[in-house]
C-alpha positions in Angstrom: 17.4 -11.1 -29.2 20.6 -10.7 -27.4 21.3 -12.3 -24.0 21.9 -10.4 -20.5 25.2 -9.9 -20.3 26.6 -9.3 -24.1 25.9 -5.7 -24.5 27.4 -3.0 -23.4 30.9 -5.5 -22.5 34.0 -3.5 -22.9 33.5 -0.3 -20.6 37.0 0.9 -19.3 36.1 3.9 -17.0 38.1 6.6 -15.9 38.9 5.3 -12.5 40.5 1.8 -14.2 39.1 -1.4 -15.3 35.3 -2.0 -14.4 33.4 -5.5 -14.8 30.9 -5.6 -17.7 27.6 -4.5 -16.2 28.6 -3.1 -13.0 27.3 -0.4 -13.0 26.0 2.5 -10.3 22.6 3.4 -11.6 21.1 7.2 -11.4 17.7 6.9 -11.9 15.5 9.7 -12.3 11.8 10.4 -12.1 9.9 13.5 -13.4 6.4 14.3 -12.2 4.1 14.8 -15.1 6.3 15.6 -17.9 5.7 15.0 -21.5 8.1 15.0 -24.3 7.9 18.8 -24.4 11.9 19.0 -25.3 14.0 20.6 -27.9 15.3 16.5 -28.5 11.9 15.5 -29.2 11.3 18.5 -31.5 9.9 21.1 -30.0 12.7 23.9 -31.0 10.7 26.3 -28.6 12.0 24.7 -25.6 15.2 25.3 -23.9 16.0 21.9 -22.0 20.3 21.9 -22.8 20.7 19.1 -19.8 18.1 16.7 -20.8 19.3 17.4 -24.5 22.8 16.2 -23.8 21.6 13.3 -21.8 19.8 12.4 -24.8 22.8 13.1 -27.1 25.3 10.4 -24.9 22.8 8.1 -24.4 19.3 6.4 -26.9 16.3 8.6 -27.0 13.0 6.7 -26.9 10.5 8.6 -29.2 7.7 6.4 -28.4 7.8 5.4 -25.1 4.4 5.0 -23.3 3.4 4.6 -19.7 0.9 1.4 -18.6 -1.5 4.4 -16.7 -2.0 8.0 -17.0 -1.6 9.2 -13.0 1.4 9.2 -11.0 0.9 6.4 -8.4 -0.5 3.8 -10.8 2.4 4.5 -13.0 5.3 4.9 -10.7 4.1 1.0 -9.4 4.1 -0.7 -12.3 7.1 0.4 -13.7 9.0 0.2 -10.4 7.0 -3.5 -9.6 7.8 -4.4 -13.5 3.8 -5.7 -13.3 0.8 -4.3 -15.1 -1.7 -2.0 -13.6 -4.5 -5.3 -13.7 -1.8 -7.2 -11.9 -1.1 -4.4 -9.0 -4.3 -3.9 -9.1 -3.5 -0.4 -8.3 -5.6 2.1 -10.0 -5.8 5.4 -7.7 -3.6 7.9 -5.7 -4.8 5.6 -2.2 -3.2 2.6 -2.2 0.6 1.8 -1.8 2.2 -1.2 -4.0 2.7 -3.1 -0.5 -0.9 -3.0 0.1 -1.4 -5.4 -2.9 1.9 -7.1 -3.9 3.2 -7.4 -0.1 6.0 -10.0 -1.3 6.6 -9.0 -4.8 10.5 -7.9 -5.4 11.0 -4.3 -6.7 13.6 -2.4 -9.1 15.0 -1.0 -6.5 14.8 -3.8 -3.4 16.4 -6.2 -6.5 19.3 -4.3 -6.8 19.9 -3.7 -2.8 19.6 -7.8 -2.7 22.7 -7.4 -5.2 24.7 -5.2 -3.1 24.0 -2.2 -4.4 23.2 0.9 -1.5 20.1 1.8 -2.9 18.8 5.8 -1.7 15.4 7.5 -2.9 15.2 11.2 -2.7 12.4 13.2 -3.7 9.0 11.7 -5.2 9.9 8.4 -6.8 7.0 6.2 -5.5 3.7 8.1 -4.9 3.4 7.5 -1.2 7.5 7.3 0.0 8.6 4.9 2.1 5.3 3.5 2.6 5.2 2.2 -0.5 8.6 0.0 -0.6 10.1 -0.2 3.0 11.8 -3.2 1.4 13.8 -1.2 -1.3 15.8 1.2 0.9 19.2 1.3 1.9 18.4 4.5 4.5 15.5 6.1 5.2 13.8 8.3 2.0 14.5 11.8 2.1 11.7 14.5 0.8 12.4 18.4 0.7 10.2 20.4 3.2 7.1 21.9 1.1 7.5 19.6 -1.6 3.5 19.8 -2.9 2.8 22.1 -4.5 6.2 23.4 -4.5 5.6 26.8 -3.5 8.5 29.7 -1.9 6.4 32.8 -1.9 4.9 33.3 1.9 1.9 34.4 1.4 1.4 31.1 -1.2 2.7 28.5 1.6 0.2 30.3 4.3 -2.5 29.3 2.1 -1.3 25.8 1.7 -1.0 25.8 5.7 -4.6 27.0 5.3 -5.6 23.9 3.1 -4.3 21.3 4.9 -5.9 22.2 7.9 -9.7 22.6 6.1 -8.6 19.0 4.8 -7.9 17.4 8.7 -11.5 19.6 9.6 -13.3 17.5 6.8 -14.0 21.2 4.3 -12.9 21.6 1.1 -11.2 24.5 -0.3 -9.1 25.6 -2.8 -5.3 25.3 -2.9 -3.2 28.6 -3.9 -2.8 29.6 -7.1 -1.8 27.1 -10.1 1.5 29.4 -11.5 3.6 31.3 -9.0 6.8 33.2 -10.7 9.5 34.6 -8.0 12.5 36.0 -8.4 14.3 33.2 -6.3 17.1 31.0 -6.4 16.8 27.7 -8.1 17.4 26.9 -3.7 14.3 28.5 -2.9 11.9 25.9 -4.2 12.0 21.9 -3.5 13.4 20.5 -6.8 16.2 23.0 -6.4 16.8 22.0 -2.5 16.2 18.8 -4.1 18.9 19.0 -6.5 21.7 20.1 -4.4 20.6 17.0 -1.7 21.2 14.9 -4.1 24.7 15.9 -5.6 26.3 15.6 -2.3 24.9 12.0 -2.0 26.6 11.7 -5.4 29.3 12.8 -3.0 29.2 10.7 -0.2 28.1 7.5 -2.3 31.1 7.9 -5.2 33.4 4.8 -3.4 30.0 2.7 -3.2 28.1 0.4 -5.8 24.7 2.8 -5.7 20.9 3.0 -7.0 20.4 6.7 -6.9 16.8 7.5 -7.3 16.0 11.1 -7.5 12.5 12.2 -8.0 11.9 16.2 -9.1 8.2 17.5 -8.6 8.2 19.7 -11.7 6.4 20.1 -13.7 3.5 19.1 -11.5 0.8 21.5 -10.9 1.1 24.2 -9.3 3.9 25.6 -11.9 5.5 27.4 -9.4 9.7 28.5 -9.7 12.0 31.0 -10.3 11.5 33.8 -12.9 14.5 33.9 -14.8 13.0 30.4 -16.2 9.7 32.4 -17.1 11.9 34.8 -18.6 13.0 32.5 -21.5 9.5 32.0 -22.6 7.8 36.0 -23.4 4.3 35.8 -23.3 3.4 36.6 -26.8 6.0 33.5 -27.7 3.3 31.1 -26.3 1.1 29.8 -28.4 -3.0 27.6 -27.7 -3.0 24.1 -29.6 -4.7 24.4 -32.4 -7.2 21.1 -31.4 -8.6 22.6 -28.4 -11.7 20.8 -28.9 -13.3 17.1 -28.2 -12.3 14.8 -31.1 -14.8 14.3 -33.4 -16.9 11.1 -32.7 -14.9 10.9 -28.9 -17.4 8.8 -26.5 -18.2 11.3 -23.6 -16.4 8.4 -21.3 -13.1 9.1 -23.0 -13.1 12.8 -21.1 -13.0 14.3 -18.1 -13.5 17.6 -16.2 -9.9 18.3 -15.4 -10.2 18.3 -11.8 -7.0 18.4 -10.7 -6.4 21.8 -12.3 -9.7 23.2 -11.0 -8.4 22.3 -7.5 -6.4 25.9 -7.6 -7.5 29.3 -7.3 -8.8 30.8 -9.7 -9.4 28.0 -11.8 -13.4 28.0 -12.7 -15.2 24.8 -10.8 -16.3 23.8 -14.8 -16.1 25.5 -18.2 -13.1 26.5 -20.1 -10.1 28.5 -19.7 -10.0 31.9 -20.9 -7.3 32.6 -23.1 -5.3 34.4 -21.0 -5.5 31.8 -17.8 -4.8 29.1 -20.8 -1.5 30.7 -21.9 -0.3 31.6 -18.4 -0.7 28.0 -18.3 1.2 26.7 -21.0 4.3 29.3 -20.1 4.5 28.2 -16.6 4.7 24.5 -17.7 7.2 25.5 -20.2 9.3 27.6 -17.2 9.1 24.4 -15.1 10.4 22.1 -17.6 13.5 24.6 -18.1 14.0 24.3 -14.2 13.8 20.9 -13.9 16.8 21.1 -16.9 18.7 22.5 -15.0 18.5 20.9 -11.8 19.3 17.8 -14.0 22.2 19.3 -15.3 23.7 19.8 -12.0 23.7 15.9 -11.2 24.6 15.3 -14.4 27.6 17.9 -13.9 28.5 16.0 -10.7 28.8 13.1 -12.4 31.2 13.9 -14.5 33.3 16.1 -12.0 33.5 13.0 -9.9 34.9 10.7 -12.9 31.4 8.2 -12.5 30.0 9.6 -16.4 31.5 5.6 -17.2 30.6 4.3 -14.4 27.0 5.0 -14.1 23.8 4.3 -16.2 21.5 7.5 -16.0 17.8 6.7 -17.0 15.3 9.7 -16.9 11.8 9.6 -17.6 8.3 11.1 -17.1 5.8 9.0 -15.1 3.0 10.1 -17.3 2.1 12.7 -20.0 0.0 15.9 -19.4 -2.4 18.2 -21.8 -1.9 21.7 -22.6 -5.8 22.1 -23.6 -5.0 19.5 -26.5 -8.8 18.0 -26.9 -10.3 20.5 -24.5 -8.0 18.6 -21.6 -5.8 19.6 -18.9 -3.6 17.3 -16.7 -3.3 13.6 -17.8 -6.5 11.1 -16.6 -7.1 10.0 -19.8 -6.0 7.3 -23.1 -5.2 9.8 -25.3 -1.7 9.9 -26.8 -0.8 13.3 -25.0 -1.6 11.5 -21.7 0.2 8.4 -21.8 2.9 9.2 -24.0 6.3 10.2 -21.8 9.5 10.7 -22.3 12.7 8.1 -21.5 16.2 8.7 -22.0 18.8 5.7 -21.2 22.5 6.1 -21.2 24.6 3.3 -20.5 28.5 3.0 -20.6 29.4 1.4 -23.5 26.5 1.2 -25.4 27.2 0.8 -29.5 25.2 3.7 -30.5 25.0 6.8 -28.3 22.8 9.6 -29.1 20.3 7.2 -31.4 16.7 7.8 -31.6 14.4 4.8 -31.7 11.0 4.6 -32.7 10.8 0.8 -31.3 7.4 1.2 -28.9 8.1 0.7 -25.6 6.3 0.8 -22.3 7.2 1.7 -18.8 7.2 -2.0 -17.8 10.0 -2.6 -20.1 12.7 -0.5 -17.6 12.6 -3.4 -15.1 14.6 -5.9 -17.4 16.4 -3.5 -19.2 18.5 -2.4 -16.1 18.7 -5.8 -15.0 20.2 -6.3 -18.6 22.3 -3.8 -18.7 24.0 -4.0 -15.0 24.2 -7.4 -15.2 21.5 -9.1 -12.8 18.7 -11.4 -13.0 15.2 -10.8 -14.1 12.6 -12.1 -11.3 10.1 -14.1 -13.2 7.5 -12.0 -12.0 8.0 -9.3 -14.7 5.3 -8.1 -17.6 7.7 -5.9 -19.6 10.3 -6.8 -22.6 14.1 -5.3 -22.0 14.5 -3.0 -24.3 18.5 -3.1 -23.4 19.4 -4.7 -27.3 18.1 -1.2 -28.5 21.0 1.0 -27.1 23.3 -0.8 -29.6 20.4 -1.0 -32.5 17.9 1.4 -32.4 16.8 0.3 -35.4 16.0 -3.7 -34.2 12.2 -4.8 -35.1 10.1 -4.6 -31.8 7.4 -5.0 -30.4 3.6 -4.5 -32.1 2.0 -2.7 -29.8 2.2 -0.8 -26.2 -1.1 -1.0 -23.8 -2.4 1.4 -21.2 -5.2 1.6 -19.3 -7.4 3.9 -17.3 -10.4 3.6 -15.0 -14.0 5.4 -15.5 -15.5 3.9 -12.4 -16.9 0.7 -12.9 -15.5 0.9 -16.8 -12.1 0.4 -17.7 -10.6 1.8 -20.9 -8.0 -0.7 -22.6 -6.3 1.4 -25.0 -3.4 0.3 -27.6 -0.8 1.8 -29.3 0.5 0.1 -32.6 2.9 1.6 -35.4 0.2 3.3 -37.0 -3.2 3.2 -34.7 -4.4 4.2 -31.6 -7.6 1.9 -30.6 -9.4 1.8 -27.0 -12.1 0.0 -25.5 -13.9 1.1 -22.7 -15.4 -2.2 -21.0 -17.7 -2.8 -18.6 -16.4 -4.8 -15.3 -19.3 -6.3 -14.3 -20.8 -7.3 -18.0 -17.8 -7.2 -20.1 -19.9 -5.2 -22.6 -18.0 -3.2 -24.9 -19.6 0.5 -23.9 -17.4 2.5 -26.5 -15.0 1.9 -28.9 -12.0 4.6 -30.0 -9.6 4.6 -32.9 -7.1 6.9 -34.6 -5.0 6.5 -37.3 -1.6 8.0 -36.6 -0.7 8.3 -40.1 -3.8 10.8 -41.3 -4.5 12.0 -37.8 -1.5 12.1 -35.4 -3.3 14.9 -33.3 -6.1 12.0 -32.6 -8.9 14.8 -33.6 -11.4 12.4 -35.2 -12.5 8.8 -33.7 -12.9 6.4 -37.1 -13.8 3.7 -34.9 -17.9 3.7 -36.3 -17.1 4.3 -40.2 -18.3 0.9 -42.0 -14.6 0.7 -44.3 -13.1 0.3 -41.0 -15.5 -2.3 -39.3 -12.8 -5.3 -40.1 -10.2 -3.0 -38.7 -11.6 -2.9 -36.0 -12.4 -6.1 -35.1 -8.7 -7.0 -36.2 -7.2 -4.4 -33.8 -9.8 -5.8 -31.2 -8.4 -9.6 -31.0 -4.7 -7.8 -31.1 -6.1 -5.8 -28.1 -7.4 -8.6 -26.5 -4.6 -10.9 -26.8 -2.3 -9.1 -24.4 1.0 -7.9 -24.5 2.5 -11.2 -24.5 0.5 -11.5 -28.0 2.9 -8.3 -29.3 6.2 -9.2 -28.3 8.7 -9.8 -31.3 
């Protein structure tokens, strides 16, 4: 392993000399986005920004958050702790509520003289999250969830949130919304444009940019010209829209968050049509969050910062497109937990690489403090994956862990070169209540659980002490 400090050394930017690892940082969070990009394979998808960002900078092709929902996710990676050590499992409680002293990504680099600003959803619950962090106040487009522009559509959103403050339940509008609007009509757009002229007004400072874009979250709601590049009769149903074979009950779930919107049956399945409607509004999201990339990305450049900055970008959890009977993420399957992270930094040995190195969302912590220079707070549960951007070919890690609650039973799941093995335990007893495993190599869909077959009962208990020996057990 490398030291902080001896990657990445002889940067000269366009605006002169620049110390090694001083560097502005644009960080960027996407709400529920899997690796559903023309850089990760799928040809169908038009994503030219995220592409290029991939292209200048080290694509991580197995990258996998430490929870499947947003607000677990977003506080482990941004507290550099593990979702057992937040203790934060659900959508209620803010990182300050359980790690009141701990010292975040962001609040570190403010202590190091950087103006930190977060725009947009980059913790779950804003400022209440990480007053500590700030440099100014967060700023949040108006209508943000669920990102409608049509009228009518924001009327029944007024609507819901007043059943909610009455204590009644009722649906929110519909899940897809296609307008033919500007990209300005709808937050990520509004969004977008914010955050180019803080690009603007920040250009002369030392700055931690965080910009958080709500799409592809549910509802898939933007402008038509995105629909547009996916036809209908291009779109096309997984071809595993089933429970894996041998799957324990406890590994599924009943999609709720989807059946929240109009429309959307209370329990059963999709029909094909609702199912494809979908799977093309997702698509037309991704291919507006592209573009409202590419325009920071664009400002980047036009301000002569492209070797100045570090731009990381990355999904805070997977999602299913009816892969295993799912929607949404809530769950330790591969589509759920598997996101993707693109890192550029000035510099770096071997831009445009693709690793297959596993890492995990608790890894981003020390890798920016790597790669602009400052020091790692002892506090941290992840490995810097900053010695990859110049090798993408180094031997890593063994494994990468998530997690995800069923009630009283938590599901320990583990991702290794070739397997995919969870446990759900019991937290009172400790009792083993179901056991999954996959073999990447026969079965990377994850369509039948081998867990039970005898030939694999030592395996199994192999992969078992792994799982229980922790990360620290997998580090190189």
């Amino acid at each position: 392993m490398v030291e902080r400090g001896t990657i990445l050394s002889s940067v000269v930017s366009k605006t002169g000399s620049k110390p090694k690892g001083d560097y502005n940082v644009l960080f960027i969070a996407v709400d529920d986005l899997r690796p559903q990009l023309r850089c990760y394979g799928y040809e169908q998808m038009v994503t030219p920004n995220l592409d290029r960002l991939a292209e200048s900078g080290t694509l991580f092709m197995r990258a996998y958050c430490q929870q499947a929902v947003c607000a677990p996710s977003r506080a482990s990676l941004l507290s550099g702790c593990r979702p057992d050590t937040t203790r934060i499992y659900d959508l209620q409680t803010p990182l300050r509520d359980k790690l009141p002293s701990v010292v975040t990504l962001p609040q570190l680099f403010r202590e190091h003289g950087y103006h930190t600003v977060s725009l947009g959803k980059v913790y779950h619950h804003g400022y209440k999250d990480d007053p500590l962090a700030w440099s100014e106040t967060p700023w949040e487009p108006p209508n943000a969830f669920p990102g409608y522009a049509l009228e009518e559509n924001l009327e029944i959103m007024e609507r819901y949130w007043e059943a909610r403050r009455q204590g009644r339940r009722i649906k929110r509008g519909p899940s897809v919304e296609c307008a033919d609007l500007p990209d300005e009509a709808y937050p990520d757009g509004k969004l977008a444009e914010e955050a180019v002229q803080r690009l603007r007004a920040l250009k002369d400072k030392k700055f931690f940019l965080a910009v958080g874009f709500y799409k592809p979250h549910l509802a898939f709601a933007c402008p038509k010209r995105y629909w547009d590049l996916y036809p209908p009769e291009s779109i096309k149903l997984p071809d595993n829209m089933y429970k894996p074979k041998g799957a324990p009950d406890i590994a599924m779930h009943n999609w709720g968050e989807l059946r929240q919107y109009a429309g959307i049956p209370d329990r059963g399945e999709l029909s094909e049509e609702q199912a494809k409607e979908l799977i093309r509004g997702y698509y037309a999201c991704v291919s507006f969050l592209d573009a409202q990339v590419g325009k920071l990305l664009d400002e980047l450049e036009r301000l002569g910062l492209w070797e100045e900055t570090v731009i990381i970008l990355w999904g805070d959890n997977g999602w299913n497109l009816g892969e295993h009977g799912l929607w949404c993420k809530h769950s330790n399957f591969e589509t759920s937990v598997w996101c993707p992270l693109t890192v550029r930094a000035p510099g770096q040995k071997a831009p445009g690489g693709k690793t297959k190195a596993l890492v995990e969302f608790v890894d981003i912590y020390p890798s920016l403090c790597d790669i602009c220079g400052l020091p790692k707070p002892d506090h941290l549960e992840g490995l810097s994956f900053a010695p990859l951007l110049d090798d993408p070919d180094l031997p890593w890690k063994k494994a990468a862990f998530s997690q995800y609650p069923r009630g009283k039973v938590m599901g320990y799941t583990m991702r290794t070169d070739r397997y995919r093995y969870t446990e759900w335990i019991d937290g009172e007893s400790g009792e083993v209540v179901a056991r999954e495993l996959y073999d990447h190599e026969a079965d990377p869909g994850e369509n039948v659980n081998v867990a039970e077959l005898p030939e694999n009962r030592e395996l199994v208990e192999r992969l078992s002490r792994m799982l229980r020996a922790g990360w620290r057990a997998a580090l190189p």
